[in-house]
C-alpha positions as CSV (number, residue, x, y, z in Angstrom):
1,X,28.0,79.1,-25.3
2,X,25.0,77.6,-24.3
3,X,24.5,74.1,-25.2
4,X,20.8,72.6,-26.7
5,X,19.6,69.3,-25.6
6,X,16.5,67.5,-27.5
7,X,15.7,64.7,-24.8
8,X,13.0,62.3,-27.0
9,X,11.3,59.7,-24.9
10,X,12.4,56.3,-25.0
11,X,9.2,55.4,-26.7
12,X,9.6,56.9,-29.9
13,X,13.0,55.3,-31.0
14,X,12.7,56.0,-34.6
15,X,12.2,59.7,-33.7
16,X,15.6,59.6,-31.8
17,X,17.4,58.3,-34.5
18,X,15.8,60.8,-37.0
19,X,16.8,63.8,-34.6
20,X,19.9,62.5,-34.3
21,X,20.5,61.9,-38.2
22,X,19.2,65.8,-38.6
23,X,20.2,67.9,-35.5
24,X,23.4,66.6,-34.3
25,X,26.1,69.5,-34.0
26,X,28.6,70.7,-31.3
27,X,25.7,72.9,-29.9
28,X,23.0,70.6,-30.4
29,X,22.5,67.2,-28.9
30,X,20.0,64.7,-29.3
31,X,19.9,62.1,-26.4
32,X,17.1,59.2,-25.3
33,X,15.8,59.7,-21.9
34,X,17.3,57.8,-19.3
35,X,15.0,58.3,-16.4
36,X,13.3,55.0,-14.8
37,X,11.8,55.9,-11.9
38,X,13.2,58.7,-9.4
39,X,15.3,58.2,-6.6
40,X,12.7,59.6,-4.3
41,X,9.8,57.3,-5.4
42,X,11.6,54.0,-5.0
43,X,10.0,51.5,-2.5
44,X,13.4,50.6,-1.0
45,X,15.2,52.8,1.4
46,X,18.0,54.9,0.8
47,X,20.6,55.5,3.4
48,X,21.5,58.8,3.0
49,X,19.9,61.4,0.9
50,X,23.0,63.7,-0.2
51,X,21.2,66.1,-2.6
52,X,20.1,69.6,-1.2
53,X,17.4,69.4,-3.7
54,X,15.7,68.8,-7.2
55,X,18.0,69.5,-10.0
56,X,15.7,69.6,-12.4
57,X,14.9,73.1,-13.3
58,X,11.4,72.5,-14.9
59,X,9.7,69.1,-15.5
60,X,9.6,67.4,-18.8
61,X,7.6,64.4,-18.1
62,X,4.3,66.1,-19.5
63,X,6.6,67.5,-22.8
64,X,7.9,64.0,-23.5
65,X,4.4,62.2,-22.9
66,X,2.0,64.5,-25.1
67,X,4.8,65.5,-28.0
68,X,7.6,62.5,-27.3
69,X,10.3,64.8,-27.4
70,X,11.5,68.0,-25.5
71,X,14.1,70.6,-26.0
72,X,15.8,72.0,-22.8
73,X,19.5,74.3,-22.6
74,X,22.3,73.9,-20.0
């Protein structure tokens, strides 16, 4: 079974919790975005770049910016 994720910016903390409160089930997660800043845009070098490629199938950024919230499945 699919599971849902509803990733809400880290900018709207009272929307998280009232996800949370409402959608919160074994299929359905609510969770506050983690990212900082990518891996790839950091100033500092990195020794060894392990990764083959972006995991990210689509990019959320502009879905979190313009509605503070997005809702992705994995």
């Amino acid at each position: 079974m699919a599971k849902v994720l509803i990733i809400v910016s880290r900018t709207e903390p009272a929307r998280y919790t009232y996800l949370k409160h409402v959608y919160t089930s074994s299929v359905l997660d609510v969770i506050l975005d983690r990212r900082v800043v990518g891996r790839r845009l950091r100033q500092e070098p990195v020794a060894v770049d392990r990764r083959q490629g972006d995991r990210r199938q689509r990019d959320l950024a502009k879905d979190l910016e313009t509605t503070g919230w997005a809702v992705v499945r994995h």
